[in-house]
Structure formats: structure tokens, C-alpha cells
VOGU-3710 file (C-alpha; in Angstrom, 3 decimals, decimal comma):
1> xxxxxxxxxx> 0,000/0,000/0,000  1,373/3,123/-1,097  1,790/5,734/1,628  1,354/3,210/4,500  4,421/3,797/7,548  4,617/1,732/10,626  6,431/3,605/13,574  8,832/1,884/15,981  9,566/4,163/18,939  12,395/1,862/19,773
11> xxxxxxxxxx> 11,140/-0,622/22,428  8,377/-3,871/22,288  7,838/-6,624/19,768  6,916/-4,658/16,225  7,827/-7,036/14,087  4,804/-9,351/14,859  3,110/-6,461/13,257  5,312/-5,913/10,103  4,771/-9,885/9,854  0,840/-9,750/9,926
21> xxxxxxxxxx> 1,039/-6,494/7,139  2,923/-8,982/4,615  0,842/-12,026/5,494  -2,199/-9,494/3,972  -0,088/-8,498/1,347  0,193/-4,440/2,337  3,497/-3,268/2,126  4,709/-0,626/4,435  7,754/1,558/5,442  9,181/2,429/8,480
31> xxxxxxxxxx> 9,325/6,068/10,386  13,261/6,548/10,253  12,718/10,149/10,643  10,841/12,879/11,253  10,804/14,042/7,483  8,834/10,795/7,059  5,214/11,735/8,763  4,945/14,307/5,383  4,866/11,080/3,322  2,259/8,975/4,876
41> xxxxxxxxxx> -1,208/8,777/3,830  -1,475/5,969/6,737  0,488/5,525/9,991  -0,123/2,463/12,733  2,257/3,258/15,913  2,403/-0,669/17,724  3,981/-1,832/20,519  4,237/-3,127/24,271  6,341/-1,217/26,855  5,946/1,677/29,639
51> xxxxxxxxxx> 3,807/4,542/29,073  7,306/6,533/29,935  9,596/4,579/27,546  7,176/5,252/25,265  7,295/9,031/25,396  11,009/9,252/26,269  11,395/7,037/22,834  9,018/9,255/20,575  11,338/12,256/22,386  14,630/11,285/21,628
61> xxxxxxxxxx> 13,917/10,233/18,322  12,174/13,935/17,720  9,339/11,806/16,689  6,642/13,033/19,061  5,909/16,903/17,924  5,681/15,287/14,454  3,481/12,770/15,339  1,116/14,557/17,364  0,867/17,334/13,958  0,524/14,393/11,968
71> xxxxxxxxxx> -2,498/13,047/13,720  -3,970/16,804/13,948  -3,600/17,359/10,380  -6,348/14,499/9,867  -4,494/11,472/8,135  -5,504/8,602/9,013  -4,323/6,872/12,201  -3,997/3,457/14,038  -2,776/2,811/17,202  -2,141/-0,454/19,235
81> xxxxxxxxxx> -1,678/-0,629/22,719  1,005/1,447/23,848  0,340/3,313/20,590  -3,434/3,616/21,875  -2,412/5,011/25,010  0,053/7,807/24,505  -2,406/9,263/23,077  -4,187/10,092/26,547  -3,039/13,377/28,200  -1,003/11,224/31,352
91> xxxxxxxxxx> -0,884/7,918/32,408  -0,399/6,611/36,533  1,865/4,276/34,977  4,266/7,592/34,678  3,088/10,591/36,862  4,568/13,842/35,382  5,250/12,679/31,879  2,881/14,058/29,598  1,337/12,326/26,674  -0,213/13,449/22,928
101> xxxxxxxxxx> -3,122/15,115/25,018  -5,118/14,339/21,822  -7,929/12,262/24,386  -9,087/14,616/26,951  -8,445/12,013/29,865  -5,562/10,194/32,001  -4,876/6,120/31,757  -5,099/4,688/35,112  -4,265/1,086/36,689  -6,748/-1,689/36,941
111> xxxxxxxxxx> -8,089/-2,513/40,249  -6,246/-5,434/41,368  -8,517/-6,195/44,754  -10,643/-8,432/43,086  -8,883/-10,010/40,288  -5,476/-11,127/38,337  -3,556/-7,601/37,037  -1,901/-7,480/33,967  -5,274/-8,227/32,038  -3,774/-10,700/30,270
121> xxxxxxxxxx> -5,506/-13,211/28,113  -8,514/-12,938/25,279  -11,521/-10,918/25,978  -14,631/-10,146/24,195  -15,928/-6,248/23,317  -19,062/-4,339/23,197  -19,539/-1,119/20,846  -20,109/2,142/23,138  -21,198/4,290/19,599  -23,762/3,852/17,655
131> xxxxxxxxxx> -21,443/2,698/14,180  -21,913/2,315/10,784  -20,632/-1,237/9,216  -18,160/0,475/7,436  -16,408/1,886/10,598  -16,894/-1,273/12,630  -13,394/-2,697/11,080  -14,721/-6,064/11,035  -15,342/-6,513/15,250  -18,310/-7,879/16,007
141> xxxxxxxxxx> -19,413/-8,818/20,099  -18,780/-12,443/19,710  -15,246/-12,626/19,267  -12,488/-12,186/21,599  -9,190/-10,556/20,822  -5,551/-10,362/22,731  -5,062/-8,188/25,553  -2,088/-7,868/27,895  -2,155/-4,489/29,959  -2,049/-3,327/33,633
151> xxxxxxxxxx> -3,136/0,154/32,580  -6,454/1,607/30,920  -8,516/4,108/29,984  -11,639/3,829/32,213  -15,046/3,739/30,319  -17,607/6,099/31,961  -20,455/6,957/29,295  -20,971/10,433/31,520  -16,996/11,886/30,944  -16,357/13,627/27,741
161> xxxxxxxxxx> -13,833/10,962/27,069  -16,850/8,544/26,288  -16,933/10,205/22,943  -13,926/8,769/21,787  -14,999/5,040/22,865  -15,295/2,714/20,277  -15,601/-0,725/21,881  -15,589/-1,211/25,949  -14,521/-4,872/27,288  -15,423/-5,991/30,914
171> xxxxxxxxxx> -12,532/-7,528/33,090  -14,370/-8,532/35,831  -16,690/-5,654/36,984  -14,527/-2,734/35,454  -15,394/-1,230/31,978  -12,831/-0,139/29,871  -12,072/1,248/26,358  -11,155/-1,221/23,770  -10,915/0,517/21,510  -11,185/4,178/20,853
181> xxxxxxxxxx> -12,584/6,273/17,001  -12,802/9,673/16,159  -13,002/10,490/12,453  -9,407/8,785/11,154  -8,247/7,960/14,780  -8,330/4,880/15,578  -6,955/2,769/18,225  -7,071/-0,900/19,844  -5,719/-1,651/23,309  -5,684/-5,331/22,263
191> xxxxxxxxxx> -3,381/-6,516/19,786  -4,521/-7,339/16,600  -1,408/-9,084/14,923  -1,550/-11,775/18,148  -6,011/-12,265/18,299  -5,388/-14,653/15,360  -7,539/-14,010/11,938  -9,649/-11,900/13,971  -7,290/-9,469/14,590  -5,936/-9,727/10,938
201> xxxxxxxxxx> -9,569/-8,935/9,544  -8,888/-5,473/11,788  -6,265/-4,839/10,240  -7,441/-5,623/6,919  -10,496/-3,718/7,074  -9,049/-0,446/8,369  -6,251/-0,958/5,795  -8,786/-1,373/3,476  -11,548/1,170/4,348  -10,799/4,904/2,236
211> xxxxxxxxxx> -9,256/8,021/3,020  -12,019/9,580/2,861  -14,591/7,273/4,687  -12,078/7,385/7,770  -12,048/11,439/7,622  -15,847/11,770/7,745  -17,663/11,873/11,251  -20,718/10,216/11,910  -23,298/13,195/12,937  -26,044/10,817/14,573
221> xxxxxxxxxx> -23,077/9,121/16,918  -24,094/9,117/19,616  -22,830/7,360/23,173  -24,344/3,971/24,433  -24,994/3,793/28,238  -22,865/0,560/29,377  -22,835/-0,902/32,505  -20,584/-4,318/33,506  -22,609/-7,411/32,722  -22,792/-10,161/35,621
231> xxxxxxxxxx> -19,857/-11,993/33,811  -17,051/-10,182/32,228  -15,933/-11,771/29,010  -12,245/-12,942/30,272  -11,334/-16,565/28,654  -9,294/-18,894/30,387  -6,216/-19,891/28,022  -4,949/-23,084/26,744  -1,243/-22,696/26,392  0,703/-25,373/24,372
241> xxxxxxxxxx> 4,321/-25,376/25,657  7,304/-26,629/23,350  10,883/-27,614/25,285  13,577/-26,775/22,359  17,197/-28,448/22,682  19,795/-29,419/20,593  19,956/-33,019/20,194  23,550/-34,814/19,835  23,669/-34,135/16,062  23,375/-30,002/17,207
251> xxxxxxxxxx> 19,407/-29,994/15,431  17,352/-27,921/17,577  14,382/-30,134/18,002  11,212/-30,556/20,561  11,351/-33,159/23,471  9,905/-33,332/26,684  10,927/-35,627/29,756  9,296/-37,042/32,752  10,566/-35,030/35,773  12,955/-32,740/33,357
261> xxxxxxxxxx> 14,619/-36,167/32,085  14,411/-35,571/28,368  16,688/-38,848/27,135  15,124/-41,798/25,619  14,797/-45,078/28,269  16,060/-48,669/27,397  13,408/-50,783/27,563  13,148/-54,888/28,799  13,999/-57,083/25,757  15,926/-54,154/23,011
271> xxxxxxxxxx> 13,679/-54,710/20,209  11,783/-51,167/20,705  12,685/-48,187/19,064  12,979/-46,528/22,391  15,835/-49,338/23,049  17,758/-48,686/20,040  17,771/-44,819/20,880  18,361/-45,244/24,427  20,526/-42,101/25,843  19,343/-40,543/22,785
281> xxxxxxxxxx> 17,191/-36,523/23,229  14,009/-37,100/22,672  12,761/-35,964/19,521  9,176/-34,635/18,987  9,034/-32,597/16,014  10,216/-29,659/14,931  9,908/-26,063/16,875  8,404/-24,018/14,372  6,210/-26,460/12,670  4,674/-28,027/16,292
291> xxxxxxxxxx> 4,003/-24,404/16,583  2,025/-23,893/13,542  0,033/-27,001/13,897  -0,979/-26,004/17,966  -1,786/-22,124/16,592  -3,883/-23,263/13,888  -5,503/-25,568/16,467  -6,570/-22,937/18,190  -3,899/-22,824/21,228  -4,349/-19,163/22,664
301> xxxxxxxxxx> -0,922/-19,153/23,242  2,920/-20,924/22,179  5,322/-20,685/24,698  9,202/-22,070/23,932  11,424/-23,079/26,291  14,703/-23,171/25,400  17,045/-25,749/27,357  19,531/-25,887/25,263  23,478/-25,666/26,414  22,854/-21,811/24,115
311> xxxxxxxxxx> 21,130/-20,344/27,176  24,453/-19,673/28,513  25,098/-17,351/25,739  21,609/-16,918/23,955  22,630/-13,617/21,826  25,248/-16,133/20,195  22,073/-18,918/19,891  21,474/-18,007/16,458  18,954/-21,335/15,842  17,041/-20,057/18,469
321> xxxxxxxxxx> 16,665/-16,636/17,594  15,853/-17,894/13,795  13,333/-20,594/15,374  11,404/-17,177/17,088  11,915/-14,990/13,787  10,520/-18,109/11,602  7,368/-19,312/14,266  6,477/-15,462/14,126  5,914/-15,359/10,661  3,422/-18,031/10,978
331> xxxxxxxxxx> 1,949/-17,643/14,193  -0,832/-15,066/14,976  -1,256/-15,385/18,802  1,378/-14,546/21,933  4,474/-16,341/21,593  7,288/-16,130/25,025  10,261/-17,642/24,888  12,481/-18,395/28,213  15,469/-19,751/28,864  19,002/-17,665/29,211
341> xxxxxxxxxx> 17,081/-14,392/29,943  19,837/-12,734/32,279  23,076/-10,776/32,155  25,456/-12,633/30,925  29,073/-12,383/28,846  29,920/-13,901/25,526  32,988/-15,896/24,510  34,716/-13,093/23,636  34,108/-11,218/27,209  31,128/-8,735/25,634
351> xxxxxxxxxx> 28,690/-8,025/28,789  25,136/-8,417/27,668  22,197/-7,412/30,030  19,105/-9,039/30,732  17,354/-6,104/28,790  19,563/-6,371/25,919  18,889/-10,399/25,412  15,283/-9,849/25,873  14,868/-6,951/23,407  16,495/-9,093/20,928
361> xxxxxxxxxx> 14,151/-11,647/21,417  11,321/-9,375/21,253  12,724/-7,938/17,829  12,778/-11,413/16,608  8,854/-11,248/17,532  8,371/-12,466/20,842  6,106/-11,375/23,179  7,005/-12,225/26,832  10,091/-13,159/28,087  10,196/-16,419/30,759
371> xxxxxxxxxx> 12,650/-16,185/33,740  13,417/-19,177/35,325  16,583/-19,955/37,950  17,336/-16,070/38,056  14,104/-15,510/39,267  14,724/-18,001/42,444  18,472/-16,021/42,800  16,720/-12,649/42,827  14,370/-13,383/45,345  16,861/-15,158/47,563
381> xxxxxxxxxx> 18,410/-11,319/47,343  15,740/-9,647/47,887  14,690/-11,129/51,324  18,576/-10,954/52,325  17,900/-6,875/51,813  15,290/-7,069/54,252  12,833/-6,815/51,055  14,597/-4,097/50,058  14,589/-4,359/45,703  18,071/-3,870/44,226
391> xxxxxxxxxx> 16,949/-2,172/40,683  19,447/-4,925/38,954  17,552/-8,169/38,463  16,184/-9,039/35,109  13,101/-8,852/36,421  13,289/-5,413/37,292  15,287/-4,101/34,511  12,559/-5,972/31,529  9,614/-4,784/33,458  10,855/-1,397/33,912
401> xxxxxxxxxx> 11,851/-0,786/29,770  8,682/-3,243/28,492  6,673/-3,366/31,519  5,516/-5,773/34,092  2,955/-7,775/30,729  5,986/-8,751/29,382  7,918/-10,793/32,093  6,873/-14,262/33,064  8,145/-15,750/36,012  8,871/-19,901/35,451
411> xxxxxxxxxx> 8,944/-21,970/39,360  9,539/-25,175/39,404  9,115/-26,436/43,431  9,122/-29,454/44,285  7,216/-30,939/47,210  9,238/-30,979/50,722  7,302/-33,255/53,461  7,256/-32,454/56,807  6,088/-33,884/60,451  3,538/-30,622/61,086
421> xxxxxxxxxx> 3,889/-31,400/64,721  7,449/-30,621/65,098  8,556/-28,121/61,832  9,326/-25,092/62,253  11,193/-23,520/59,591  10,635/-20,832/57,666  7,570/-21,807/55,497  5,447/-23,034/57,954  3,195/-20,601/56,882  3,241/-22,615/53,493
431> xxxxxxxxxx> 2,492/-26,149/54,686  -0,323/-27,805/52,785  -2,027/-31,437/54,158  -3,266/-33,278/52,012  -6,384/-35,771/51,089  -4,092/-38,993/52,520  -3,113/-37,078/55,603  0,548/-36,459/54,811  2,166/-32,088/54,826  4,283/-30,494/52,644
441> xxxxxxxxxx> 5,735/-27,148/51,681  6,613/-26,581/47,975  10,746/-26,091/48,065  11,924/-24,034/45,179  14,429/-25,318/42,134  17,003/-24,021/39,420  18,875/-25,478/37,099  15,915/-26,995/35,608  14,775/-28,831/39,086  18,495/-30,358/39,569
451> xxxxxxxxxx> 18,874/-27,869/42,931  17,279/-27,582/45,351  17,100/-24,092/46,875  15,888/-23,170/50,578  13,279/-21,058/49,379  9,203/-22,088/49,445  7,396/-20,555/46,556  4,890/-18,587/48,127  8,369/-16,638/49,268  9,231/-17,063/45,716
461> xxxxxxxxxx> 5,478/-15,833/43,998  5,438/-13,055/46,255  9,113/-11,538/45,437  8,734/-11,933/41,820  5,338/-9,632/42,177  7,037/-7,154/43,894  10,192/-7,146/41,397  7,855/-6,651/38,726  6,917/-9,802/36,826  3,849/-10,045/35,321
471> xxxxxxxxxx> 2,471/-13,305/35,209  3,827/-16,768/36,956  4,401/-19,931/34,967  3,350/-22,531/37,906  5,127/-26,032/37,158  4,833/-28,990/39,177  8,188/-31,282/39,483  6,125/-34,158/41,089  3,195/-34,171/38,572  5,003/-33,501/35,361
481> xxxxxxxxxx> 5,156/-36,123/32,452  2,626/-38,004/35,318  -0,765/-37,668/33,629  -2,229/-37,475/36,847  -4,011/-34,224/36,351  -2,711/-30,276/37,787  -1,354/-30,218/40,934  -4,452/-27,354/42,453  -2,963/-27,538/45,901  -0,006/-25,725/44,395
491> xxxxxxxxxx> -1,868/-23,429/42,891  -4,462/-22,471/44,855  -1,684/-22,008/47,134  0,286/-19,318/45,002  -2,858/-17,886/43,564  -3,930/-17,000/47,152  -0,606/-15,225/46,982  -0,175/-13,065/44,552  -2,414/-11,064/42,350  -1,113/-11,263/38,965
501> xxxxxxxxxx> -1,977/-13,853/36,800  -0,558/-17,796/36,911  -0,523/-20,484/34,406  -1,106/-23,546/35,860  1,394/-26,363/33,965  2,317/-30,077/34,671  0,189/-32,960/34,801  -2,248/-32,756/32,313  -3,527/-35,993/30,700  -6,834/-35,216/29,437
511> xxxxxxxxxx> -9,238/-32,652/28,576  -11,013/-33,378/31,845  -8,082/-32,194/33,967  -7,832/-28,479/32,322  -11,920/-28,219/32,983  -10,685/-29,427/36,739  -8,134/-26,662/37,246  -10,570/-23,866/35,754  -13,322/-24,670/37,621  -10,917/-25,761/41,053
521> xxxxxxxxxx> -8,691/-22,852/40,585  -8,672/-19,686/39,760  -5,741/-19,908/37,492  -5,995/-17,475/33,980  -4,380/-20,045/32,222  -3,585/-23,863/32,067  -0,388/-25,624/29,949  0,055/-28,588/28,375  2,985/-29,981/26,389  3,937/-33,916/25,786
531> xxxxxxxxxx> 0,434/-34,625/25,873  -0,078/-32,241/22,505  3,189/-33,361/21,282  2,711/-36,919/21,407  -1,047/-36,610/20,186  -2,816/-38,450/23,105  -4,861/-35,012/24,067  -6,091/-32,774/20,508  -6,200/-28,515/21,819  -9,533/-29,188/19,678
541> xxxxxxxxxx> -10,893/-31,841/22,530  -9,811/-29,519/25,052  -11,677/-26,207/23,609  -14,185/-28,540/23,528  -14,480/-29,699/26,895  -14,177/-26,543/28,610  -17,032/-24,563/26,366  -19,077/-27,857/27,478  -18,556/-26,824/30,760  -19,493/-23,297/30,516
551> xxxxxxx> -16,338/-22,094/30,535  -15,573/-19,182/28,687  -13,277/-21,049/25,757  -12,142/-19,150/21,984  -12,737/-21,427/19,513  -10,016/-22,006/16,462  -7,854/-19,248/14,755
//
């Protein structure tokens, strides 16, 4: 499309956008400078990060004057998320920094006293205007899109800023603005290059509509009086989680092991093929092509793991980087990728920060970064300062440049059983009994559960929150590769903990088990992995069984 610019303010995952513009054919340049905003006829500003980043990006760049006259002079406009909300006078997220003042309004933080913060998951809207077809963009109020945000602009059909509503969504009894028209400006706090073909057909349609349609205000728009519904439309995820390593020939491929054990077992007799490959990785398929086949599935979201020996150097894992850059091509929904997110040095003795590795992985179009052992380490700190954060962990350091949405937090405790009658240690606060009568406390792990660390993972949930993650990735050492179903002691336990969302992971065996921990648990989202890879469980059969239940479930692509 001739005319069309994408602007990159220097921080977030934009290339997941550039990749959804050439899967619908559109062809685009870049803002390089600001010379540039006099030669688009269209302009979408994407991207994830702090409100302040944001600004101090646009800034720096001498990009924001220019783009605040651009969208004044009344060419057309599209905004996604952080793109959506500079355009707000402030933001709590920043107090003091000022924004494109173009909505008459401030962004402000969910409240987290009655449910998970980042809003982070698929959601279904509602229009707040009374719209034509032709400046709907192809939403409707049955589907769900992508959201991942901690801050909003608050829906109130009685504030002047109601005008510029579009859409509202409901997380649980709060109304916000999904998405927000006036004339050519447009803007989506969801993401529309990762909510699938339903967030393509946005794109497409706004790409699509004229000029001249866009400029022309509706005179009979009017405001529609909202108010929250008795259930919001939040849907619980189904995450399909691929474990990428090299195997002894250097392929990266996907395996997955019972208790983290990913090599191939002799078997009685030697005549299986399991026999013949004993000691052997196991190998389930290829990264990128697993990936396809779980998005087009319907998996709300593809996370990769990578436990390969790269991790120690991952700016110098080149097959890992490519695996990201080539699933993101393909792939339409989140995608996080963990493993080697930390400072760490090179061969050659070049330093590379935590912020550095992830914003090359976010380049390459991932979405969320997953911290694992570093994590455990940073929270042993923290409670050595008398809670007292340092400023230096990776957690801190992502959170503050992307924001909180973008760091995941990946435990993997172990259970640690205890007489009740006579312990006393530190987590006795922690101690869970079970059905059969026998306590525990979940003991934390690194090194991909091969240490054990004195640490319980309440202690653990709760530091990460305060660091800054946004979301925990819950594993179970004792239930995983078992079949035996989630572990909900666990995560009731951490969910009563912390108020940002948790993934619930390890254990599943059928679709029965996810409908268990949604219903059981409170958990936003619930993972799977050898059971998809190995095709005993389809993410079809599991869609399936949870919209059975009356659980809110999206359905396909």
C-alpha cells in the first residue's frame, strides 16, 4: 500500500506487526525520521512497553511533535496498545510525563482487589457508539481478541472521554475502552497481529476502508450507556508449551521428559525403538512447525522453552533466535520464549544485560520473556535486603523498559514433606495437608529442578510480584510427564498469593483435567505440552471440553 508507515519508537515486539502487514499483502515503510510523517497517507504506531519509555522514545527520536501534527492534520491513524495510550493526556503508569493530550483524559491502573492484574488473556468487546458497518473494522461482540495491559482508559459513558470510545470490554466488573474512534483515529488496546484471523480482519479492514470514509464523522453518533454485565468476558487460556534443545547431532528439536529427564529409556527385551535410541534426546518434532500445527488448532498461546546448552550465551544462539523470527511469521497469537534471559558475557568477554537479550528476542517477535533460575536467585536477594529491591535483576530491569505484561516468572518447586507437629522452619506458613493425611511445603528449584534451593514458593510468587513480573508460569516437578491431572494444591496455594496472573502447567492428561483446574482454581491459564506433542490429548478436545462446561473457551484461529 502506497503511503502506508509503521512507527517503531524503539522498544516492544513490532515485528509481529510488520509480519501480519505482509501475510495481507500491504506493504509498508518504516518512520526513520521525522521528514517521514509528510509522506504517509497511513500511519499504525504498535507496541508493548511503559507509558514513559514510550514518550522518552518518541522524544529522543524527535518523533513526538511530528506525530502529534501528523495526527492533527487528519491522516488517518492506528494505534495499538502502547500506541493507543500515549495518546491520553497522562498515564499513573508515569506521573509527570505528559502524553499526545489528543484524548481529553488520564490512563489509570486496573483494580487489582478483586482479580489477576496485567489483564492478560482474550476478551470479548461491546460497541459504546452507535457505528456504521463500514467503521466497525470487522469486530463484532462475539469474538475475543488479545489483551495484555495493567493500565487503561476507564469507560464512563458520563466523561467527555466517552466520545472517543469505540468498543468497551469488561474484566471482571470494570469497563474499559477497547478501543477508541474519532473520524481517522483509531486505536485498539488489544493486539490485533496476536487475536489470530480476527485481529488480521482489523487490520485488513481499516487498511482497506478509504481516506475519505475514515475522515468523515458520523453526525447521529451518539454514546451507548454501558454498565458491567454479571460476567465479564475474560477466557481462560490453553497454552501449548514446546521444550527446544539441541539433540547430539546439534538440530534444535522438541522433546519433553518425565521429571525434566528428556533422554530416551532402554526398555526390557531391546527390540523397541525406544531401546535402540536409548541415551538418545528425545525428539518430537520440529519447533516451528509443532508451533504452527498447535496455533492453527486454536492454542491461545505458544510458549518455547529453550534448554539448550545456548542459554548460557543466547545472543550467540542463532537457531534459536531464527526458530522465534521463523514461528512469528506463521503464528498469529502470543508467543514467550524463556530460557538464558539474564546478564550474561559472551565468549569473547562482551557483557550483555538481561534487557539487551530480551529486546532481541522481542525484535525477533516475541512477546514475553520467561525467567526461570534467576528468578529463584533474585528473590533469595531480595529477602537478604530485608525486602529491600536492588533495581538490577532481570526482572526489574525488563519490566521497567517493556513493563511488568511482558515478564513471566517460570517456578519449578518441588514438594518438601514435613512432620507438622514438630517443623518449624521458615515456610510453615506454606504447609499444605493433604487428602491422605501427609504435609508439605513446595521447596523451590534451578537449574531446571536439579537444585534444590531453601526457598518455598509462596516466598518465591510473592518476590517476583514485587520485582515486577507479570504473570507466573506454575510447574509442578512431582506431577510432570505423570498424567495425573494439575497439581491445584499448588496453585491455589500461590494464587492465594499473589495477584497477577498464573498459568497452571504439569500434569495434564486429558481434557477433563484443564476443565478441573478452571473450575478448582482460579488460574488465567492452564499448559500442556507432551500430551499435545505426542497426540494423546487434541487442543480441539480440550476447547471442547471446557465450552461444554461453561467455561468461557475461543474457539479455532
Amino acid at each position: 500500500m502506497e503511503g502506508l508507515y509503521l512507527l517503531d519508537y524503539g522498544a516492544g515486539n513490532v515485528q509481529s506487526l510488520a509480519n501480519s502487514l505482509t501475510k495481507l499483502g500491504y506493504s509498508f515503510k518504516w518512520i526513520q525520521s521525522p521528514e517521514d510523517f509528510k509522506h504517509a497517507k497511513k500511519l499504525i504506531f504498535p507496541g508493548v512497553g511503559a507509558f514513559k519509555t514510550a514518550i522518552s522514545g518518541l522524544e529522543t527520536r524527535g518523533l513526538f511533535s511530528p506525530l502529534r501534527e501528523y495526527i492533527l492534520s487528519g491522516r488517518p491513524y492506528f494505534g495499538i496498545c502502547i500506541g493507543l495510550q500515549v495518546l491520553f493526556s497522562s498515564s499513573a503508569e508515569a506521573p509527570g510525563v505528559k502524553g499526545l493530550g489528543i484524548i481529553p483524559s488520564s490512563i489509570d491502573h486496573f483494580d487489582a482487589s478483586s482479580k489477576a492484574v496485567p489483564h492478560m488473556g482474550w476478551n470479548t468487546t461491546r460497541f459504546a457508539q452507535n457505528v456504521t458497518d463500514e467503521t466497525k473494522f470487522g469486530m463484532d461482540e462475539e469474538t475475543a481478541y488479545y489483551f495484555v495491559h495493567s493500565y487503561r482508559g476507564k469507560y464512563d459513558s458520563n466523561a467527555e472521554s466517552a466520545k472517543w470510545a469505540h468498543t468497551v470490554a469488561q474484566y471482571g466488573e470494570e469497563l474499559f475502552m477497547a478501543t477508541v474512534r474519532r473520524g481517522h483515529l483509531f486505536g485498539a488496546q488489544f493486539h490485533p497481529e496476536k487475536s489470530g484471523n480476527a485481529g488480521l480482519k482489523v487490520l485488513d479492514e481499516w487498511l482497506k476502508t478509504p481516506i475519505e470514509k475514515l475522515d468523515v464523522e458520523e453526525l447521529e453518533r451518539s454514546v451507548i450507556p454501558l454498565i458491567p454485565q454479571p460476567k465479564d468476558g475474560f477466557i481462560r487460556r490453553v497454552v501449548a508449551c514446546l521444550d527446544v534443545r539441541a539433540n547430539d547431532e546439534g538440530d534444535l528439536v522438541v522433546t519433553k521428559g518425565d521429571q525434566y529427564d528428556v533422554r530416551e529409556k532402554a526398555e526390557a527385551g531391546g527390540s523397541s525403538l525406544a531401546t535402540q535410541t536409548a541415551g538418545a534426546v528425545r525428539n518430537l518434532g520440529k519447533p516451528v512447525a509443532l508451533a504452527e500445527r498447535y496455533y492453527i488448532a486454536g492454542a491461545d498461546e505458544i510458549c518455547f522453552l529453550n534448554i539448550t546448552s545456548f542459554r548460557s550465551s543466547p545472543l550467540q544462539d542463532q537457531p534459536m533466535l531464527a526458530v522465534v523470527r521463523a514461528a512469528a511469521e506463521k503464528i498469529f497469537v502470543p508467543l514467550t520464549i524463556g530460557g538464558g534471559i539474564k546478564d550474561t558475557t559472551d565468549p569473547d568477554g562482551t557483557k550483555r544485560s538481561a534487557v539487551e537479550v530480551a529486546g532481541t528476542y522481542f525484535r525477533a517477535g516475541a512477546d514475553k520473556v520467561s525467567i526461570g533460575s534467576e528468578a529463584v536467585i533474585a528473590v533469595e536477594k531480595l529477602l537478604a535486603s530485608e525486602g529491600i529491591p536492588s533495581g538490577t535483576s532481570a526482572i526489574e530491569t525488563i519490566a521497567h523498559v517493556y513493563g511488568r505484561q511482558a515478564v513471566v516468572v517460570s517456578a519449578d518447586p518441588r514438594r518438601a514433606y514435613v512432620d507438622p507437629e514438630i517443623y518449624d522452619g521458615p515456610q510453615k506458613d506454606e504447609v499444605v495437608r493433604g487428602k491422605d493425611g501427609r504435609t508439605w511445603w513446595y521447596q523451590c528449584t534451578i537449574s531446571g529442578g536439579r537444585e534444590s534451593r531453601p526457598l518455598g514458593v509462596v516466598q518465591l510468587a510473592k518476590g517476583v510480584e514485587k520485582l515486577g513480573a507479570g504473570e507466573i508460569l506454575l510447574n509442578s516437578i512431582d506431577r510432570d510427564g505423570t498424567g495425573a491431572g494439575f497439581d491445584l494444591d499448588l496453585i491455589r496455594l500461590v494464587k492465594n498469593a499473589v495477584s497477577i496472573p498464573v498459568v497452571a502447567s504439569s500434569g495434564a492428561g486429558s481434557p477433563a483435567h484443564f476443565v478441573e483446574v478452571f473450575r478448582e482454581t482460579t488460574a488465567e491459564a492452564a499448559l500442556a505440552a507432551g500430551i499435545f506433542h505426542r497426540g494423546e490429548v487434541q487442543i480441539s478436545d480440550v476447547k471442547q471440553a471446557i465450552a461444554d462446561d461453561g467455561i468461557n473457551s475461543r474457539q479455532g484461529t
